[in-house]
PAVEX-983927 format. One record per residue (C-alpha): residue in one letter; y negated, z negated, x. Coordinates in steps of 0.2 Angstrom, whole numbers, padded with zeros to 4 digits, always signed. Last residue first. Example, Ala and Ser with C-alpha at 12.3 -4.5 7.8 and 13.67 -1.06 7.14 Angstrom:
<atoms>
S+0005-0036+0068/A+0022-0039+0062/
</atoms>
This chain:
<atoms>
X+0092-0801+1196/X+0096-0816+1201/X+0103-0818+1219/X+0122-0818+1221/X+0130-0836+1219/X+0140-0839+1236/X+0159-0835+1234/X+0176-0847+1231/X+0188-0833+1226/X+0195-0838+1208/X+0210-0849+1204/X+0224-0837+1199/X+0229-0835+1182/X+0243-0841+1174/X+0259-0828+1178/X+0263-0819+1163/X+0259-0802+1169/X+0257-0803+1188/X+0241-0810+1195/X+0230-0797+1202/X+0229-0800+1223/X+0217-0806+1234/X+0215-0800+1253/X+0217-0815+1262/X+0201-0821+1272/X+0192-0812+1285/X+0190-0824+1302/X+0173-0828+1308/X+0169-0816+1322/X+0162-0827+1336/X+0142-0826+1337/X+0132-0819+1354/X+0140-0804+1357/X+0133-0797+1372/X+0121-0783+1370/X+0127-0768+1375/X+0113-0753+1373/X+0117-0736+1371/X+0120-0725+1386/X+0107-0710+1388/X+0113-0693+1384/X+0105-0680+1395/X+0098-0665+1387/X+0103-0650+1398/X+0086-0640+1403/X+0077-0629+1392/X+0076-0609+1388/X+0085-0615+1370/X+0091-0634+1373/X+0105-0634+1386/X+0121-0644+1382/X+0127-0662+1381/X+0145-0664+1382/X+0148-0684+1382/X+0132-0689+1372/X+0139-0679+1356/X+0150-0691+1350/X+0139-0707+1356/X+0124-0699+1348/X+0133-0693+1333/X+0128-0709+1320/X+0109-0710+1328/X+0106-0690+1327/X+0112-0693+1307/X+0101-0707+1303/X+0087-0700+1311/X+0089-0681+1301/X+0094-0695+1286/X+0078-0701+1288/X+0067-0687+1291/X+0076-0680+1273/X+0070-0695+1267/X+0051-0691+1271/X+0051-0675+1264/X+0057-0678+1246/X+0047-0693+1247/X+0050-0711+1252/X+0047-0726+1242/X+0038-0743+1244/X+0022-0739+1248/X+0018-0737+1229/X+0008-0721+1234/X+0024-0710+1239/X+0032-0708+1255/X+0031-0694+1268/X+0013-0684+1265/X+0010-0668+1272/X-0002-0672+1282/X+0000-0691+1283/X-0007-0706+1271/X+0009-0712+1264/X+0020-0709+1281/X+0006-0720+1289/X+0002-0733+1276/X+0021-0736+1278/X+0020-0738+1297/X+0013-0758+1295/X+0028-0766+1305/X+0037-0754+1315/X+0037-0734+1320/X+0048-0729+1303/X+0062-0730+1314/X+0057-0748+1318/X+0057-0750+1300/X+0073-0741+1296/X+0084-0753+1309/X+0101-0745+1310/X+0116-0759+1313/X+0132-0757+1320/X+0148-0767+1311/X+0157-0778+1319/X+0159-0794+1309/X+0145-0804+1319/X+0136-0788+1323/X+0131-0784+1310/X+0128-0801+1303/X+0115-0802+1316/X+0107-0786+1314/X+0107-0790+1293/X+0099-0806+1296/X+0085-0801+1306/X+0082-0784+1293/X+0081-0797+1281/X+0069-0811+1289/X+0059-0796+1293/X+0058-0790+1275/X+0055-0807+1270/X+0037-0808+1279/X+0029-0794+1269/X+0016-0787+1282/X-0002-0783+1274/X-0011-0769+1265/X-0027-0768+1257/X-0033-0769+1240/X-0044-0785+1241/X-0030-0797+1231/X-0017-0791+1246/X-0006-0776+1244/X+0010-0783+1252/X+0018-0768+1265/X+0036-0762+1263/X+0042-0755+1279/X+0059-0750+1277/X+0076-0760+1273/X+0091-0759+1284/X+0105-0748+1287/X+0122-0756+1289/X+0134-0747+1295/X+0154-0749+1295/X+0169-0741+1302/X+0184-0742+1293/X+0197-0753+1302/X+0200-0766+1292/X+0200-0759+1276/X+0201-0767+1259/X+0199-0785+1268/X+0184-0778+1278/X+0175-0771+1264/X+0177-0788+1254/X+0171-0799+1272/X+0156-0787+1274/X+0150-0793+1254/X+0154-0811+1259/X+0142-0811+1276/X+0130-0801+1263/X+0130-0819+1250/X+0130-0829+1267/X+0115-0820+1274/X+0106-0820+1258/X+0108-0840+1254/X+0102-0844+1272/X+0085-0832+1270/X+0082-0845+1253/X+0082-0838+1238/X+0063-0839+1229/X+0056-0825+1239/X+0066-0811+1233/X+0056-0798+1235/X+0065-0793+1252/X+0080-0792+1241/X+0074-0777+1235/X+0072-0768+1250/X+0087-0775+1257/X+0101-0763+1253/X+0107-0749+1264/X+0126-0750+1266/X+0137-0737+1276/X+0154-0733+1276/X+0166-0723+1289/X+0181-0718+1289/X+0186-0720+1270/X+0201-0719+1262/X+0197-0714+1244/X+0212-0723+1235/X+0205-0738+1248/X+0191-0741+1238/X+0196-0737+1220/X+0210-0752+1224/X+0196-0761+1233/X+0185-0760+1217/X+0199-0765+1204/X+0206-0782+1215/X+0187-0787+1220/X+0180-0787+1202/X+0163-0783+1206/X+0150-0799+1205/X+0150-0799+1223/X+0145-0783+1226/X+0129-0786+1217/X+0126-0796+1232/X+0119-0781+1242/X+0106-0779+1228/X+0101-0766+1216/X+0085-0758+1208/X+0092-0741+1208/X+0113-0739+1210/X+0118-0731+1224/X+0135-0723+1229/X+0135-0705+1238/X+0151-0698+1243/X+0151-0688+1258/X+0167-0678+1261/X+0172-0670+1280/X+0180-0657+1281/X+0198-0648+1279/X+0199-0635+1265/X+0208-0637+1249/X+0195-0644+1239/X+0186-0660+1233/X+0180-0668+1218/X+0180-0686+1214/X+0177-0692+1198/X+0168-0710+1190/X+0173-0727+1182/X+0174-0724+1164/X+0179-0735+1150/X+0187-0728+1136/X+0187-0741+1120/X+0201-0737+1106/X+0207-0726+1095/X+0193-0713+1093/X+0200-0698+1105/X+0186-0702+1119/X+0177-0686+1123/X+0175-0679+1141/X+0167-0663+1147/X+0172-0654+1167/X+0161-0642+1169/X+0171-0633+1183/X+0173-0636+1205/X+0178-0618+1213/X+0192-0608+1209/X+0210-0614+1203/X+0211-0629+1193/X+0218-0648+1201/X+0223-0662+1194/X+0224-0682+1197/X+0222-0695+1183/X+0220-0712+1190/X+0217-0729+1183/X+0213-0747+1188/X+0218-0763+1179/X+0217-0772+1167/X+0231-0782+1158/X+0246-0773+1146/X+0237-0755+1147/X+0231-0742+1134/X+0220-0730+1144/X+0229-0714+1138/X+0223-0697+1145/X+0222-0680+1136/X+0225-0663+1142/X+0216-0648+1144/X+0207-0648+1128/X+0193-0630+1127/X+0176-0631+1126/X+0173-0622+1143/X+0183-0638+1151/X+0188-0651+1140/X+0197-0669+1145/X+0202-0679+1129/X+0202-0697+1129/X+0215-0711+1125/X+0210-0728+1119/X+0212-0746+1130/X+0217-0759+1118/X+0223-0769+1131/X+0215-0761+1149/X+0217-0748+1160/X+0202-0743+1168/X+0194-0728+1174/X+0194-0715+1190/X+0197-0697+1186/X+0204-0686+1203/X+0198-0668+1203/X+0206-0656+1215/X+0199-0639+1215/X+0207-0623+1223/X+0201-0607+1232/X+0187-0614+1236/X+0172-0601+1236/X+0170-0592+1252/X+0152-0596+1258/X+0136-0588+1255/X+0128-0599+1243/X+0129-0615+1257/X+0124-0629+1246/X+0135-0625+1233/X+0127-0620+1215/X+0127-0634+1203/X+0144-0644+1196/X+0141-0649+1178/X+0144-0666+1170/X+0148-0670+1150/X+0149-0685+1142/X+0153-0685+1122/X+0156-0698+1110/X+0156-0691+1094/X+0176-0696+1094/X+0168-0715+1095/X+0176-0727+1107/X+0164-0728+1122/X+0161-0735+1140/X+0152-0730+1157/X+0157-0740+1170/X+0145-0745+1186/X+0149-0753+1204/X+0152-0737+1212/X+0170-0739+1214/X+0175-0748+1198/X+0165-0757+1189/X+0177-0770+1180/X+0167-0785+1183/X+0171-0795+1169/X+0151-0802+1165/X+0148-0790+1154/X+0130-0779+1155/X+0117-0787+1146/X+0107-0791+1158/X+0108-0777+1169/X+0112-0779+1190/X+0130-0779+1187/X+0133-0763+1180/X+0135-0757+1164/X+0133-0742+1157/X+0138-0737+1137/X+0140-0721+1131/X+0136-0717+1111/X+0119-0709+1117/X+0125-0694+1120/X+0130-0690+1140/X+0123-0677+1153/X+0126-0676+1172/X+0121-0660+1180/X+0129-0660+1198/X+0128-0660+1217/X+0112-0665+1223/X+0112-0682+1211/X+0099-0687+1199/X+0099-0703+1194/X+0081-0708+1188/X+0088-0711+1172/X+0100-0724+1175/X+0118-0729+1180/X+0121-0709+1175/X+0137-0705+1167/X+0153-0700+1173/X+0149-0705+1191/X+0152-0694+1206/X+0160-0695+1220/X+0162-0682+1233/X+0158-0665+1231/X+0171-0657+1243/X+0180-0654+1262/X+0166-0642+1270/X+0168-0642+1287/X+0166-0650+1303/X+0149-0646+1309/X+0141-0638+1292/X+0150-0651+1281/X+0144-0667+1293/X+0124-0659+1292/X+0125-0657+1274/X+0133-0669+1270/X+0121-0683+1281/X+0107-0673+1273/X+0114-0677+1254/X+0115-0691+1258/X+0097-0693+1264/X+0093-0686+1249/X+0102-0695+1234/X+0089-0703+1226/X+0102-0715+1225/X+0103-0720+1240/X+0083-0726+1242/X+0084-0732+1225/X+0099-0746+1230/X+0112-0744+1241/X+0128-0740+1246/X+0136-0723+1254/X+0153-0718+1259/X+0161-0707+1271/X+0175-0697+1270/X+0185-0690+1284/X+0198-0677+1276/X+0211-0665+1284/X+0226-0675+1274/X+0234-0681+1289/X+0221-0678+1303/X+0228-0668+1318/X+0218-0651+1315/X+0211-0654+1332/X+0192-0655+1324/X+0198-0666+1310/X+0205-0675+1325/X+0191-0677+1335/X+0181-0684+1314/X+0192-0697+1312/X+0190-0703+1333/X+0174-0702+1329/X+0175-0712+1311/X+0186-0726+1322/X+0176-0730+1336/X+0159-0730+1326/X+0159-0750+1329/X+0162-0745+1348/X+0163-0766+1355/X+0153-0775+1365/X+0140-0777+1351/X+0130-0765+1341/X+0112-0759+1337/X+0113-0739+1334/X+0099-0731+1342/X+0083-0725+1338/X+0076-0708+1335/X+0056-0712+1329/X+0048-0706+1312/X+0033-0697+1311/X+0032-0680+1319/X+0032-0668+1302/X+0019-0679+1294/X+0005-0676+1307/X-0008-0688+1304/X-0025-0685+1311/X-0027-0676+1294/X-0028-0693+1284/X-0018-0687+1269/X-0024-0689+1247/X-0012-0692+1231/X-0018-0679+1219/X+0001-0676+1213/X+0013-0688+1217/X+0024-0688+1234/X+0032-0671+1242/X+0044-0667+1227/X+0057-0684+1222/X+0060-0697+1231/X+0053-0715+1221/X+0054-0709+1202/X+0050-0725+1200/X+0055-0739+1187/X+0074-0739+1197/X+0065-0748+1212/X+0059-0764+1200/X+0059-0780+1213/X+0040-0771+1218/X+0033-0770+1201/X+0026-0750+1200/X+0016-0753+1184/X+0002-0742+1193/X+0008-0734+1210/X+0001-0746+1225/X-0016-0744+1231/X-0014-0733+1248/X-0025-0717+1241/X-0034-0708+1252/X-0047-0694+1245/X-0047-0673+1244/X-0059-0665+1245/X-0050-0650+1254/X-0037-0644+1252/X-0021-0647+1262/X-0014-0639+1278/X+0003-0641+1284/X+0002-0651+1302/X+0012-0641+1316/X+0031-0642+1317/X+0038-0657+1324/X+0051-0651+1339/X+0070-0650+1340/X+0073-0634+1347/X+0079-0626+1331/X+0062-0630+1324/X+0058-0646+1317/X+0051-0653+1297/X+0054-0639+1286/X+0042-0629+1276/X+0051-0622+1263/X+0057-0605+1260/X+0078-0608+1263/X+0074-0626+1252/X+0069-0644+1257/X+0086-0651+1254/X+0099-0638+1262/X+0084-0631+1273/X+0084-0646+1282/X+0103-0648+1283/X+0104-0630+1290/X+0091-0635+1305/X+0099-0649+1308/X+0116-0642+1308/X+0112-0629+1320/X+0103-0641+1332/X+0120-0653+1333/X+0132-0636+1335/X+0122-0631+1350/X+0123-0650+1357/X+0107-0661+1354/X+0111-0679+1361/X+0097-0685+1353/X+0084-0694+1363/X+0081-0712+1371/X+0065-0718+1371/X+0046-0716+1376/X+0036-0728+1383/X+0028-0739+1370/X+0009-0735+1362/X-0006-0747+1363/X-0017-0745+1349/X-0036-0744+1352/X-0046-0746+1338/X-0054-0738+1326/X-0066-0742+1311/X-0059-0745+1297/X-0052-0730+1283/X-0061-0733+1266/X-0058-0742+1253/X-0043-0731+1245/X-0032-0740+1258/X-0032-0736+1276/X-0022-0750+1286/X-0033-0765+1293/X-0016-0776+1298/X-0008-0762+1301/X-0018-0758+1316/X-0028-0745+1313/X-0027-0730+1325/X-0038-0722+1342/X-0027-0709+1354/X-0024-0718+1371/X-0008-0711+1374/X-0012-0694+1368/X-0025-0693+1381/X-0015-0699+1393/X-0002-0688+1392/X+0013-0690+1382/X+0031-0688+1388/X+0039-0672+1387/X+0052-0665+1374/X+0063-0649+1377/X+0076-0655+1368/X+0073-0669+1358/X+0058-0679+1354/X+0054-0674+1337/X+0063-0691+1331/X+0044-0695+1336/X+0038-0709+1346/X+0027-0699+1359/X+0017-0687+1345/X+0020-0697+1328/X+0011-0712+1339/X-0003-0700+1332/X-0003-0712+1318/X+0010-0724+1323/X+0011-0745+1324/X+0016-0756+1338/X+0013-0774+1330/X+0010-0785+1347/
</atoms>
């Protein structure tokens, strides 16, 4: 049976923290759609009754969990906004709307599903005129799940990162985390949450990464202003006319140009916690490649030459130009010299201070096997310069339109992508977070499941598992098969009309979930009492038995030295079209 939620907001909900009781009868018997009749701008069917799952595990809220949230929300949404739960952990009542106005479930006009970096996708609280089913509080969708792992503690080594932070025993008083995917990443929101969140708990270590210039025009990170003339070039592997050489550096996008006109420019905004100390001191680290014919560029800051940086290199390879400048994070404005191509990776920026680093790598419209068009030698030396503790992947929404590759091709082309971040670090802690409910509009305008995303989020549990990594389930913390017409339809809305994206609101409720699931396990052995409330008893996480052997990683790969013939390329599955 497909469970879906309407009113399942009320027993399901991520709401269900401190203080939380189970649903009465009367919610427990409160009339939906099933997804297979879901409201679309037809008219809503008529209802039936939906059977609704005993509740769940909840968060592990410790005083310093509920502060955070609470912090985090207001980070994204704004100090005045409406947020989504209290300081105790519970949905705030449905937001009113005016009135008149009408559903709308038809998907977003020229919105072409394999597409994602065409939409705006995350931005405000969903498209103007776009109508809610009042039954449905917004604010109470989306469920806390579990991580999904095997006998072993995938998150071992970021909690152990993140105790010694906390003892003042890490070596360079960093955990960083990083974060793949496609539009839903890039949006930066739900990254932005899990920074938020992290910084507030264990300190503010920095910005992150960020790249030189945007992968595309819906790029819009949290933390900066990125503006570049015309002359730059981005590339990255899921553009047709991007080359075929690989060299994309971190994020899996360059940015390149030769002219002295050429100029790229990007701006650090206001940091999220206004009131803080300003850092004392900011270290910016450069990231590009070295290569034959490589030209030098100027680095400017307030219209003024700092220094100047020379790309020339025998072979390619990747480069570094660390510095710091006193005060918090600067404009920092590029121009290549004119001798010669600069090609551009991306910057970190961090501080003095210990904490915890966020860096937010997605890319709109890409695929999990873009990876493997990356030059592995260039993006695991990038890689392990940051040093992750823990790294996340969310990719599967557009490879759930992929219909044409067969389910055995994807798993082997992810299987490969898992083997490259194991072989640059072995014992990072890995995530992956799978694709959301992304309904099929049928010829009559209504909504149907889309078969591949379950095949997906199948594969990517089992491959979890099988290389040690956890796995966070979106659909099923969106409240299953057929909830997008839900977080579309609610009061406020939580995803946009194309059914495929998220809104402002609604990713925050996932990073909120994303976040509860990463710390249940660090939190679960200290829980304390919810405002006026009773301790909040962590529940153990499920151990299934691992059911497939770990294949063996192969040998990292290393660049040829100059004047040796080239080495025989690594043997990988052909990554999906794009």
């Amino acid at each position: 049976m497909r469970l879906v939620t309407a009113a399942v907001v009320a027993s399901l909900g991520l709401a269900c923290g401190p203080g939380c009781v189970t649903p009465g009868p009367a919610q427990q018997a409160q009339a939906v759609p099933p997804p297979d009749s879901a409201p679309t701008s037809g008219g809503a069917p008529e209802p039936v009754q939906v059977q609704v799952p005993p509740p769940g595990p909840t968060p592990a809220l410790t005083d310093a969990a509920r502060d955070a949230r609470l912090w985090a929300q207001r980070a994204i949404l704004g100090e005045r906004a409406a947020l989504l739960e209290d300081s105790a952990g519970q949905p705030f009542p449905v937001i009113p709307v005016a009135a008149g106005t009408e559903l709308q479930a038809a998907m977003m006009p020229g919105a072409g599903p394999g597409n994602l970096d065409a939409l705006p996708g995350s931005e405000g609280t969903g498209p103007a005129g776009t109508g809610v089913a009042p039954a449905i509080n917004g604010n109470a969708l989306g469920q806390f799940i579990l991580l999904q792992r095997g006998a072993d503690d995938p998150l071992r080594h970021f909690h152990e990162a993140l105790r010694r932070l906390e003892q003042g025993l890490d070596e360079d008083g960093k955990v960083r985390v990083l974060v793949y995917g496609a539009s839903h990443t890039a949006a930066d929101i739900y990254p932005t949450y899990l920074r938020a969140y992290l910084q507030k708990r264990f300190g503010d270590g920095g910005l992150g990464f960020y790249p030189l210039a945007k992968p595309s025009k819906y790029t819009r990170p949290f933390g900066c202003t990125i503006d570049s003339s015309r002359g730059w070039k981005v590339e990255h592997a899921q553009r047709s006319d991007a080359r075929d050489d690989g060299y994309y550096g971190l994020l899996g996008a360059s940015a390149s140009a030769s002219k002295k006109r050429d100029v790229t420019r990007i701006s650090f905004n206001p940091p999220l916690d206004r009131k803080a100390e300003p850092p004392a001191v900011s270290r910016y680290d450069l990231y590009f490649l070295r290569q034959p014919g490589g030209g030098k560029f100027q680095v400017l800051f307030a219209g003024k030459k700092a220094f100047t940086v020379d790309t020339k290199a025998k072979q390619p390879g990747p480069g570094y130009h660390s510095f710091e400048r006193p005060g918090p994070p600067e404009a920092i404005e590029i121009r290549p010299v004119g001798d010669g191509e600069v090609r551009l990776f991306g910057v970190t920026v961090e501080n003095e201070a210990k904490g915890v680093v966020v860096d937010t790598l997605g890319i709109g419209g890409t695929r999990a096997s873009n990876h493997l068009k990356w030059d592995e030698f260039v993006w695991a030396d990038n890689y392990k310069r940051r040093d992750p503790d823990l790294v996340i992947l969310a990719y599967g929404s557009n490879e759930s339109v992929d219909d044409d590759q067969p389910i055995g091709v994807y798993k082997n082309n992810l299987r490969e992508v898992l083997a490259r971040l194991r072989r640059a670090s072995p014992d990072t802690s890995c995530v992956l977070v799978g694709p959301g409910d992304f309904p099929l509009k049928r010829p009559d305008n209504s909504l149907g499941p889309r078969p591949r995303v379950a095949d997906i989020v199948a594969a990517q549990r089992e491959l979890a598992q099988e290389v040690g990594c956890a796995f966070w389930d979106t659909v099923q913390f969106m409240g299953g098969e057929g909830s997008m017409a839900y977080w579309v339809a609610a009061q406020p809305a939580m995803a946009m009309s194309d059914h495929l994206h998220l809104n402002r609101r609604g990713y925050t409720r996932m990073g909120m979930a994303l976040a509860d699931a990463l710390m249940f396990d660090f939190d679960g052995g200290a829980p304390t009492p919810a405002p006026g409330g009773d301790p909040v008893l962590a529940r153990e996480a499920p151990q299934p038995d691992p059911t497939v052997p770990p294949e063996a990683v192969p040998a990292e790969p290393t660049r040829p030295e100059p004047g040796v013939p080239d080495a025989p390329p690594l043997a990988v599955v052909p990554a999906s079209a794009p």
